[in-house]
C-alpha positions in Angstrom: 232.3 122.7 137.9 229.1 123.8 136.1 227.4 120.4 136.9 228.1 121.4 140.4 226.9 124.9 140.6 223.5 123.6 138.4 223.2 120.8 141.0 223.8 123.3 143.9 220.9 125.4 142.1 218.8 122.4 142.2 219.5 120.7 145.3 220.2 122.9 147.8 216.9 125.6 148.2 214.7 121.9 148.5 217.7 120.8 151.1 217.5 123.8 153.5 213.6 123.5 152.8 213.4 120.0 154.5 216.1 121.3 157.3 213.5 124.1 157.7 210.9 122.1 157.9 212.5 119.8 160.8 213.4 123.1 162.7 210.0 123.9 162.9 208.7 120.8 163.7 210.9 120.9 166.8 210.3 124.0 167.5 206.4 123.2 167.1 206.9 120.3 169.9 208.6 122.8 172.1 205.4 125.2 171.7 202.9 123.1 172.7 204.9 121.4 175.6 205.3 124.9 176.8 202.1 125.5 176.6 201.2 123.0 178.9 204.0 124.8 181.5 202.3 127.3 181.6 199.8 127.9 184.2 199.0 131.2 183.8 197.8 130.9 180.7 194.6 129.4 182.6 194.3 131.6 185.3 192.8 134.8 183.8 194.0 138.4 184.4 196.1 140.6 182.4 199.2 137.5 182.6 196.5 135.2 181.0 195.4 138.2 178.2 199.1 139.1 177.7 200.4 135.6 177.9 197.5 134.1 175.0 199.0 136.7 172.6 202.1 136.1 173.1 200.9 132.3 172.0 199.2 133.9 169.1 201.9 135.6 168.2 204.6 133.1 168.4 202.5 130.6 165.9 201.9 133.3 163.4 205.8 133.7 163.2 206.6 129.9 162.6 204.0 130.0 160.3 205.3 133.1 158.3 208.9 131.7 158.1 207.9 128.1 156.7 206.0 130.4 154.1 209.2 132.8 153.4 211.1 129.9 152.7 208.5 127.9 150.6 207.5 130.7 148.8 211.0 131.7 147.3 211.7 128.0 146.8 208.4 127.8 144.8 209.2 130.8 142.8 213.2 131.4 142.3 215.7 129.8 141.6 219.5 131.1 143.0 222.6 129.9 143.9 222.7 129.3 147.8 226.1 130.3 149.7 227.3 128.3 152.7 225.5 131.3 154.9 222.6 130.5 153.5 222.6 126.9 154.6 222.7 128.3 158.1 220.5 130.8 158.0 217.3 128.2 159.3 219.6 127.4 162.3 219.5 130.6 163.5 216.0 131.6 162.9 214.9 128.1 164.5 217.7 129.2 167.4 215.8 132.6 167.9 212.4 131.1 167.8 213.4 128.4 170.0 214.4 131.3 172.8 211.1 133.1 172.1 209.3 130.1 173.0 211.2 129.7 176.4 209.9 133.1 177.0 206.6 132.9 176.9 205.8 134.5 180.2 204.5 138.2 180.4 207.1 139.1 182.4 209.7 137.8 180.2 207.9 139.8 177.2 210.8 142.7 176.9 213.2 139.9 176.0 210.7 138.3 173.9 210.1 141.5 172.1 213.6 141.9 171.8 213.6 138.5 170.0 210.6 139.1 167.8 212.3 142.0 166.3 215.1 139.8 165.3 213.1 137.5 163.8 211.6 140.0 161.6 215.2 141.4 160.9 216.6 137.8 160.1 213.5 137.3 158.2 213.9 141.0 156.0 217.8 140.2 155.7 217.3 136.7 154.4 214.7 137.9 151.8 217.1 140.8 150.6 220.2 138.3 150.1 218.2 135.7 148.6 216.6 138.1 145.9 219.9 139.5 145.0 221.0 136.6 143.9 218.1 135.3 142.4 218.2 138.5 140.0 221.3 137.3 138.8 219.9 134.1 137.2 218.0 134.3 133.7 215.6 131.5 135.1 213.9 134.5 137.3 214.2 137.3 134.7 209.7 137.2 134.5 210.1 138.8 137.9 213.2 140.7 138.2 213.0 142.4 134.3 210.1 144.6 135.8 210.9 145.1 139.1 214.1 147.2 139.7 216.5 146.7 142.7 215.7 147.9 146.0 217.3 151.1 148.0 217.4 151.3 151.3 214.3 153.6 151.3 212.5 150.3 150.1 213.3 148.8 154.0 212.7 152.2 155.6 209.1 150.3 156.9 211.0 147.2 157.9 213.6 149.1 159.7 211.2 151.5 161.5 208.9 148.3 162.7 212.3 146.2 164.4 212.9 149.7 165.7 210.0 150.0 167.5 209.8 145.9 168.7 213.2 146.7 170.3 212.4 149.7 171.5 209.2 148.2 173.4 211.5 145.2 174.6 214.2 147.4 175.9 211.3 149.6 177.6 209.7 146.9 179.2 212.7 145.1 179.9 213.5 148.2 182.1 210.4 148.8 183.8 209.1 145.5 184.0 205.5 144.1 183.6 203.2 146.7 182.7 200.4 145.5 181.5 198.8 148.2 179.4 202.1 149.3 177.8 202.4 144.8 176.9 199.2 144.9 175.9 200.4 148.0 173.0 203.4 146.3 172.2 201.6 142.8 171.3 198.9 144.7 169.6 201.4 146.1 167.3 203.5 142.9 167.2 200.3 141.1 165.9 199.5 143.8 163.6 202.9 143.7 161.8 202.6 139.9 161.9 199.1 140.4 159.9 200.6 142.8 157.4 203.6 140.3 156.9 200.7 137.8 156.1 199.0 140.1 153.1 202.3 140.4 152.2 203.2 136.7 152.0 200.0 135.6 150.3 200.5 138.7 147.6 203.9 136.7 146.7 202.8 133.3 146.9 199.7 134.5 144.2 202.3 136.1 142.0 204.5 132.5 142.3 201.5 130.6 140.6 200.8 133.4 138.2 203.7 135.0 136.4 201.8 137.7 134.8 201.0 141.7 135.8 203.6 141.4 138.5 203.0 144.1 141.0 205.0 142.6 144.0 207.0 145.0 146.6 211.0 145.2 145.4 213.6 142.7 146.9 
């Protein structure tokens, strides 16, 4: 049984890695074909303004969610459970919708769907870090860093708030172009800030030392 649960320790982050990595792939494919759908990405106007950042926005996410992954399989190791095998499924599922949507009058849904992204994305990162403090392999990170409250989401919770808030608005009221272009400004912002975050953990993954990453 042990050799199992060490092989399961080994194997499986790398395995849902390379599933990851084909869900994006796909859902890369599915991007730029929809790209090519869309004609009012060329015809300039507030569609065309709104529509480019949605494009803008939509890459930054795939990009940030092959980093999540690659950055915890680079730095921790854990035991995955069988939800955790299925978690890339769901996040390529969600992206996949989000891609179909690319249309600014379609952006409440997609708002709606980039906030679950984020929340999938901030929900993953909690389980995965609980049980990666449970392993004496990760004990460099986890002896100086203590668990996380709730109070240590309060941002991540207030920021899905407020994407689904803006989707359910403009879902309501329809195409608004002003009140689209707030929404993707912010959307893009958080995006950014998710970046700085990323790149802080992926530095402390190569250097093990003065830790000063955000709790799990």
């Amino acid at each position: 049984m042990r050799n199992n649960i060490e092989r399961a320790r080994d194997i499986v982050p790398a395995l849902m890695l390379t599933v990851l990595s084909m869900i994006q792939a796909l859902a890369l494919e599915m991007y730029w074909s929809r790209l090519g759908e869309s004609a009012f990405l060329w015809l300039g106007g507030w569609e065309a303004v709104i529509g480019w950042m949605q494009v803008v926005a939509i890459f930054l996410g795939i990009l940030l969610i092959w980093v999540l992954y690659v950055s915890f399989v680079l730095r921790f190791t854990w035991l995955p459970t069988l939800e955790d095998t299925l978690v890339p499924f769901v996040i390529g599922a969600v992206e996949f919708a989000m891609i179909d949507r690319l249309d600014p009058h379609l952006l409440g849904q997609w708002m709606l769907l980039m906030g679950g992204v984020f929340a999938l994305a901030t929900l993953t990162a909690h389980t995965t870090m609980r049980r990666a403090r449970q392993e004496p392999e990760n004990a460099y990170f986890f002896d100086k860093v203590e668990p996380a409250g709730w109070r240590d989401y309060l941002r991540s919770i207030l920021l899905v708030g407020a994407m689904w808030l803006f989707g359910i608005t403009l879902w309501i009221v329809g195409f608004q172009p002003y009140l689209a272009l707030v929404a993707l400004v912010f959307a893009l912002v958080a995006l950014g800030f998710q970046y700085i975050q990323a790149r802080k953990y992926w530095m402390h993954s190569l250097v093990r030392e003065g830790d000063t990453s955000p709790k799990e």
